[in-house]
N, CA, C and O atoms as a GROMACS GRO file, in nm:
protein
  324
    1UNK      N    1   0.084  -0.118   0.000
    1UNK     CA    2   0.000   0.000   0.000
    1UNK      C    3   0.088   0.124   0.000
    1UNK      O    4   0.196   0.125   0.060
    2UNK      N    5   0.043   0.229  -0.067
    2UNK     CA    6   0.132   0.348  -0.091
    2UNK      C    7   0.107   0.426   0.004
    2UNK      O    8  -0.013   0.451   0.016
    3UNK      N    9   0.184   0.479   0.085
    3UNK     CA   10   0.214   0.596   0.222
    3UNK      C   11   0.150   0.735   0.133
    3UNK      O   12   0.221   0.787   0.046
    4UNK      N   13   0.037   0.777   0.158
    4UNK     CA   14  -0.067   0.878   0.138
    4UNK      C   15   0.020   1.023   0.124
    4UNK      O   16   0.020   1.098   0.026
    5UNK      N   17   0.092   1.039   0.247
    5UNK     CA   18   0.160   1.172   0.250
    5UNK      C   19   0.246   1.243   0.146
    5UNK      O   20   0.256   1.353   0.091
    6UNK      N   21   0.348   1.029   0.152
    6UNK     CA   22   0.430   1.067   0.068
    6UNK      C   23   0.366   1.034  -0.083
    6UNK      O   24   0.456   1.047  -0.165
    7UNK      N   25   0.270   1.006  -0.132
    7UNK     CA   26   0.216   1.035  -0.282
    7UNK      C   27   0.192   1.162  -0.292
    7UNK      O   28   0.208   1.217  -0.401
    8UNK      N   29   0.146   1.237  -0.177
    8UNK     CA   30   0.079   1.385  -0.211
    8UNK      C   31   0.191   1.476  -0.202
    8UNK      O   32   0.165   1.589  -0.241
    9UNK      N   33   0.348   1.450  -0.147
    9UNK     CA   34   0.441   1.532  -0.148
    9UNK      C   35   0.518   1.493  -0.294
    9UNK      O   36   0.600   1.566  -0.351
   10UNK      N   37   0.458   1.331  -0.350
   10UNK     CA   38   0.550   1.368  -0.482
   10UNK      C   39   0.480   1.404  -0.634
   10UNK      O   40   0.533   1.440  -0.740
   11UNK      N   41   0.349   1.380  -0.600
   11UNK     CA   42   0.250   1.480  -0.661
   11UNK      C   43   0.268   1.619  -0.668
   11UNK      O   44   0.313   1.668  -0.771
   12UNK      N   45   0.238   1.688  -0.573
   12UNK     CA   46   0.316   1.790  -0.589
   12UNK      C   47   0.420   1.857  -0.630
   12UNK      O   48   0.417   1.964  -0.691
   13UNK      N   49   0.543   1.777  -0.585
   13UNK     CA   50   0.664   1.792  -0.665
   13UNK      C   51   0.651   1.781  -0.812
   13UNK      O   52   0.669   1.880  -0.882
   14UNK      N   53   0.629   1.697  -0.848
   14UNK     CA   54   0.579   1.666  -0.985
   14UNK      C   55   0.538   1.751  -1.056
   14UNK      O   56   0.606   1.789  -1.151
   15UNK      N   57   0.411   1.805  -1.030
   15UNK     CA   58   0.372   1.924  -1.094
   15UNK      C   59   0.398   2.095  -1.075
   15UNK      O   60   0.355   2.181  -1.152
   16UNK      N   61   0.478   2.118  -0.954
   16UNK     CA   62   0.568   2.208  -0.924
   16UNK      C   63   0.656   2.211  -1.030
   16UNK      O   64   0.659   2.301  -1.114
   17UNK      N   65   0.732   2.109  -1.029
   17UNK     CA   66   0.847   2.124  -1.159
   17UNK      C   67   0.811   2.099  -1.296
   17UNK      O   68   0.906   2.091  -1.374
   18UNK      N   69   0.693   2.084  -1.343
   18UNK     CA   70   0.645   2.060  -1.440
   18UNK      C   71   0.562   2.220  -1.515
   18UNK      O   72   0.553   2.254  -1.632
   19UNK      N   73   0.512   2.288  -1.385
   19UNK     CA   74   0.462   2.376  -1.373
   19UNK      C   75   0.613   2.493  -1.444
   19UNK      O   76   0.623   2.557  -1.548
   20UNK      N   77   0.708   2.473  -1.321
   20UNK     CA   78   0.803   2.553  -1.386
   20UNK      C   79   0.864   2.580  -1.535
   20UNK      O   80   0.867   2.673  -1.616
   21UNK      N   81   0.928   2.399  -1.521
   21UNK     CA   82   0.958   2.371  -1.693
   21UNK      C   83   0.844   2.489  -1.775
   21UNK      O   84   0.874   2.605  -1.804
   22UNK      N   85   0.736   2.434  -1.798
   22UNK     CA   86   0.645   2.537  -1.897
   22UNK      C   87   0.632   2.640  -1.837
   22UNK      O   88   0.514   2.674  -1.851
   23UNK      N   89   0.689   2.718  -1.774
   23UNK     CA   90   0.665   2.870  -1.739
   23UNK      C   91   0.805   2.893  -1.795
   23UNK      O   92   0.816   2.988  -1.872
   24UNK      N   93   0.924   2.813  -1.766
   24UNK     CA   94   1.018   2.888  -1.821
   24UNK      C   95   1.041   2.882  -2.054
   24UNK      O   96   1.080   2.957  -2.144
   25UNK      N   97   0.989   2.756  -2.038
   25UNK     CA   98   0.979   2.752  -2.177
   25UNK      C   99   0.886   2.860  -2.260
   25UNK      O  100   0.933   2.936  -2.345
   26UNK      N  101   0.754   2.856  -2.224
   26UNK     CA  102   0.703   2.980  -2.275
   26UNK      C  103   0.743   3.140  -2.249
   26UNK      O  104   0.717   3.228  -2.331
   27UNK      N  105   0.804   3.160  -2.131
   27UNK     CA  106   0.926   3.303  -2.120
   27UNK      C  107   1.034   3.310  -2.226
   27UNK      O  108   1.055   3.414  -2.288
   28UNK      N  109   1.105   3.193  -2.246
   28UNK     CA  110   1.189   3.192  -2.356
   28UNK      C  111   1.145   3.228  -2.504
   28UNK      O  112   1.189   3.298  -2.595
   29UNK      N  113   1.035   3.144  -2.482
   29UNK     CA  114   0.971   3.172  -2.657
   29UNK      C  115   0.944   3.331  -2.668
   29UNK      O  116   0.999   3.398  -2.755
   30UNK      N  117   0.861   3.384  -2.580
   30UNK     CA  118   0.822   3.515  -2.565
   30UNK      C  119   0.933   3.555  -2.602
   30UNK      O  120   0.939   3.558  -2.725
   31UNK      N  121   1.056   3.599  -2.534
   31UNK     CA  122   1.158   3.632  -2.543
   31UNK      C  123   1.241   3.638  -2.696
   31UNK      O  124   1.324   3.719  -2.735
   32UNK      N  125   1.177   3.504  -2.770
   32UNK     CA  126   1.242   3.518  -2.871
   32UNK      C  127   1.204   3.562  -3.016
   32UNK      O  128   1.256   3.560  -3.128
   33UNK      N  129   1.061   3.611  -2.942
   33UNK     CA  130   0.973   3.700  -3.023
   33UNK      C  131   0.870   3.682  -3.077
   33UNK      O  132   0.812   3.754  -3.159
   34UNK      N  133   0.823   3.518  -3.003
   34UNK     CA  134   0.721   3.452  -3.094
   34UNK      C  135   0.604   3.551  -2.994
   34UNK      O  136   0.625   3.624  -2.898
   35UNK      N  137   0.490   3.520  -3.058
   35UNK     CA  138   0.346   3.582  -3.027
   35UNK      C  139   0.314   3.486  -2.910
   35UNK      O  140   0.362   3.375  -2.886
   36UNK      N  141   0.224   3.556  -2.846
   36UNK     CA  142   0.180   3.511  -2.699
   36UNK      C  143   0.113   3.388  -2.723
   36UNK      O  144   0.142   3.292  -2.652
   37UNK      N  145   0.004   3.373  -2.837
   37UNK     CA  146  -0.059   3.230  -2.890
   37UNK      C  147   0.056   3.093  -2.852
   37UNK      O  148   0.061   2.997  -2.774
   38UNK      N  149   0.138   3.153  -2.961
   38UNK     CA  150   0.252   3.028  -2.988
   38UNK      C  151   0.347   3.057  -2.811
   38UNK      O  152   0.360   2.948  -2.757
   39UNK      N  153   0.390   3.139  -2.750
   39UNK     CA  154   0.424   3.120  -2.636
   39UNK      C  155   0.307   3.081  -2.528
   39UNK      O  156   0.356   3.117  -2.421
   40UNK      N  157   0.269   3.064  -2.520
   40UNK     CA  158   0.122   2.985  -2.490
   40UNK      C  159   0.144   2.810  -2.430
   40UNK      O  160   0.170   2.744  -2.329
   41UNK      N  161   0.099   2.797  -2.627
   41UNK     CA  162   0.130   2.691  -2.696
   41UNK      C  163   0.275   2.614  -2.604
   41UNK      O  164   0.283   2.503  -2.551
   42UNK      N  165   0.359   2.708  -2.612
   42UNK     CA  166   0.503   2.588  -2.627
   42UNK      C  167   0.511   2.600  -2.481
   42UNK      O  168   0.568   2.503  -2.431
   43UNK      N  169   0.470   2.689  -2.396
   43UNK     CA  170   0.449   2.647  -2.256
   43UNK      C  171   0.377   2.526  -2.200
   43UNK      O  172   0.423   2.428  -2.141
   44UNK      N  173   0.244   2.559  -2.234
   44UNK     CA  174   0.135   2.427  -2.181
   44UNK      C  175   0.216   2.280  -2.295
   44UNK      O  176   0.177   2.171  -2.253
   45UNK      N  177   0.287   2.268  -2.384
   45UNK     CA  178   0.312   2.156  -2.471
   45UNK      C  179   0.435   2.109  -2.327
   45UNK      O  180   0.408   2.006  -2.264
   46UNK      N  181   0.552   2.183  -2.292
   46UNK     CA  182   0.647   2.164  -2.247
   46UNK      C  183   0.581   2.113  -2.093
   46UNK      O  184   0.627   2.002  -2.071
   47UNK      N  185   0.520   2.142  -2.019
   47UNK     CA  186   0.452   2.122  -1.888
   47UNK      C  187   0.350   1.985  -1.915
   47UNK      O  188   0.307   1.923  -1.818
   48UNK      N  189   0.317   1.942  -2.054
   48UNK     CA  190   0.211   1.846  -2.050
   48UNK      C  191   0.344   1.747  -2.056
   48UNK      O  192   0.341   1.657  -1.972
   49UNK      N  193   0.461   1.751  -2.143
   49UNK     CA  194   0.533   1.677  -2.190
   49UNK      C  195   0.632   1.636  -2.045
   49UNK      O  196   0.677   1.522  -2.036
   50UNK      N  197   0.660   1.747  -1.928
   50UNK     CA  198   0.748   1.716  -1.813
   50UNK      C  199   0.647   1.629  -1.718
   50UNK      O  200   0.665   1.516  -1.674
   51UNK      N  201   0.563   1.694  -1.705
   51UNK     CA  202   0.425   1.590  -1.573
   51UNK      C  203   0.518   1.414  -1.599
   51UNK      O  204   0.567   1.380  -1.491
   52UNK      N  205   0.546   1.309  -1.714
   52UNK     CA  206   0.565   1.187  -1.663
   52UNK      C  207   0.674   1.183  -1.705
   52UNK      O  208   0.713   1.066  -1.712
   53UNK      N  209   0.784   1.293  -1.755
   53UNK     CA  210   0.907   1.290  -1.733
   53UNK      C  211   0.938   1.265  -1.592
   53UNK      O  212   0.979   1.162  -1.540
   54UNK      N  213   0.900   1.420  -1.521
   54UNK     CA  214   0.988   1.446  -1.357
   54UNK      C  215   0.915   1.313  -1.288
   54UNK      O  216   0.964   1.281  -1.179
   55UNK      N  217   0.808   1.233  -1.335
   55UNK     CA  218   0.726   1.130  -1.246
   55UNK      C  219   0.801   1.003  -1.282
   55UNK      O  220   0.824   0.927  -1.188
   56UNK      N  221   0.830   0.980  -1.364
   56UNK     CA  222   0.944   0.838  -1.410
   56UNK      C  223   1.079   0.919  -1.309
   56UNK      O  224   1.088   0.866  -1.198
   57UNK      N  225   1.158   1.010  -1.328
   57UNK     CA  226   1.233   1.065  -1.302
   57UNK      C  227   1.268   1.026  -1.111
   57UNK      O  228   1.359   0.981  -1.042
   58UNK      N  229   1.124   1.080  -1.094
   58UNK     CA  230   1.151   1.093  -0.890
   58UNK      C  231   1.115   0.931  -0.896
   58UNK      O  232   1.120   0.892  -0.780
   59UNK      N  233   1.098   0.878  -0.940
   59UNK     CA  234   1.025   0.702  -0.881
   59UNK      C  235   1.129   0.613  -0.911
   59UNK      O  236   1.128   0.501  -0.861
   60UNK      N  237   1.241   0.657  -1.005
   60UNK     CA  238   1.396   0.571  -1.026
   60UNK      C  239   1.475   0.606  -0.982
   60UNK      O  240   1.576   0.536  -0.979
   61UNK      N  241   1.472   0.757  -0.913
   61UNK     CA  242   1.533   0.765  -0.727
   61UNK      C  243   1.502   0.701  -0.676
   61UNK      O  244   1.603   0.658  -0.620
   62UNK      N  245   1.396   0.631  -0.630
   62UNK     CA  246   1.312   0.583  -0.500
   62UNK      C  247   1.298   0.441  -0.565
   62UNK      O  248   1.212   0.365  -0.521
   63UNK      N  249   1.371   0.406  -0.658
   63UNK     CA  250   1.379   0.257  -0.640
   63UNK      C  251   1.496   0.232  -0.724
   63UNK      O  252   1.493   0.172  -0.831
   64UNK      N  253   1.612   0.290  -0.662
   64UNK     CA  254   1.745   0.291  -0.702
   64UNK      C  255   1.794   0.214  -0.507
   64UNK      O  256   1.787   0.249  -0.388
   65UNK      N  257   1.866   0.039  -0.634
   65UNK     CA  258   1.938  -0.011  -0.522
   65UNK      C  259   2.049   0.099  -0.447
   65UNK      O  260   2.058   0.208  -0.503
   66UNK      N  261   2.126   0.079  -0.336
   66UNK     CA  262   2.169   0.173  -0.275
   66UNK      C  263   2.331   0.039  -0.230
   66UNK      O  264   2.333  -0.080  -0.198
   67UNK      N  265   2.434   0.138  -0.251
   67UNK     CA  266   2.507   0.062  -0.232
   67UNK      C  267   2.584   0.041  -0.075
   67UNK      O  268   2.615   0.131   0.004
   68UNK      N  269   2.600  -0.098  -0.059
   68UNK     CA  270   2.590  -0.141   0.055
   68UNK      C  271   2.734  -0.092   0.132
   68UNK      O  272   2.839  -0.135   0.083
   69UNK      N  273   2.741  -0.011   0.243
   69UNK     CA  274   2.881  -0.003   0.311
   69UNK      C  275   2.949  -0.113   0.375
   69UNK      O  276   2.902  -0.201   0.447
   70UNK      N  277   3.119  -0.084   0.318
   70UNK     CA  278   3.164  -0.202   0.404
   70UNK      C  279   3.209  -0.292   0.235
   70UNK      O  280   3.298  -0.378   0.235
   71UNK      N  281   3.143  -0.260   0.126
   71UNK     CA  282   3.155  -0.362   0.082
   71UNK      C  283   3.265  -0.370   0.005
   71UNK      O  284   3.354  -0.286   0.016
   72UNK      N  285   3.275  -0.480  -0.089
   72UNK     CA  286   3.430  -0.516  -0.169
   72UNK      C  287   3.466  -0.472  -0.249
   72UNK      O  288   3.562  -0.520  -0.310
   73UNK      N  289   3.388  -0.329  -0.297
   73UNK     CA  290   3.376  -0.255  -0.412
   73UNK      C  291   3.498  -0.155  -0.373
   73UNK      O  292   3.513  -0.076  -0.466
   74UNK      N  293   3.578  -0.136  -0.282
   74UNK     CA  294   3.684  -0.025  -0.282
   74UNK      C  295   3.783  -0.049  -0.373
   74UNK      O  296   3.847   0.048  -0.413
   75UNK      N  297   3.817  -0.196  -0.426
   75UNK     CA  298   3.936  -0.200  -0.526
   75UNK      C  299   4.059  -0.231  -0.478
   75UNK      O  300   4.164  -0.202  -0.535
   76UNK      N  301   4.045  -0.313  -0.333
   76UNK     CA  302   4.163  -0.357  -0.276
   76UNK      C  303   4.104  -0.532  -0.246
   76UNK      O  304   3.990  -0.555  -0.206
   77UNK      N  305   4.192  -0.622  -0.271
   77UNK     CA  306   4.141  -0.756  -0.259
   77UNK      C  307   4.256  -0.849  -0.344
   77UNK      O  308   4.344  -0.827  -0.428
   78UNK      N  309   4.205  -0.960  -0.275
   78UNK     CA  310   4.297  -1.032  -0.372
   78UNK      C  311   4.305  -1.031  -0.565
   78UNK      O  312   4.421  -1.023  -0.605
   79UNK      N  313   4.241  -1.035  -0.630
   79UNK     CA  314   4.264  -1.022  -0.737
   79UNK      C  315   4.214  -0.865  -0.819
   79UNK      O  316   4.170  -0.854  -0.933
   80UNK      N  317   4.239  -0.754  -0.716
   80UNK     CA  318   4.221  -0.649  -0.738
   80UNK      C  319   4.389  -0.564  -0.734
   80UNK      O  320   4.413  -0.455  -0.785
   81UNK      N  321   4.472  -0.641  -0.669
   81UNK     CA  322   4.565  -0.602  -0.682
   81UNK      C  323   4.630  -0.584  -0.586
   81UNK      O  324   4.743  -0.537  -0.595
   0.00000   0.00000   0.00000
C-alpha cells in the first residue's frame, strides 16, 4: 500500500516542476519574439510533456538499489591487486 503523505508530497513535486519547466519555456519563446498564442502553446506543450518525465524521473530515485557499506567494491582484494 502506498504511504498517502508521501504520494501527495510527490505529486506535488511533480507538478511544481512541471509547472516551472512550462513557465520557463514559454518566457523563452516570448523572449524570442514569438506571439503570446505560440508562447502559450510551447508552454502548456512543455509542462504536458514534463508531468511523466519528472514522475518516471523521482520514482527511479526511490527505487534505485543503494550501495551497501563495508563492501568489496573499494578495489583492494585479492585479485584487485
Amino acid at each position: 500500500m502506498v504511504d498517502r503523505p508521501l504520494l501527495s508530497l510527490r505529486s506535488t513535486l511533480v507538478f511544481l516542476l512541471a509547472l516551472l519547466a512550462g513557465a520557463a519555456a514559454g518566457g523563452l519563446t516570448a523572449l524570442a519574439g514569438e506571439g503570446v498564442p505560440r508562447s502559450l502553446l510551447a508552454g502548456l506543450a512543455v509542462a504536458g510533456l514534463a508531468v511523466p518525465f519528472f514522475n518516471r524521473l523521482i520514482d527511479s530515485e526511490r527505487n534505485t538499489v543503494q550501495p551497501v557499506a563495508g563492501g568489496s567494491s573499494s578495489g583492494e582484494g585479492e585479485s584487485n591487486g
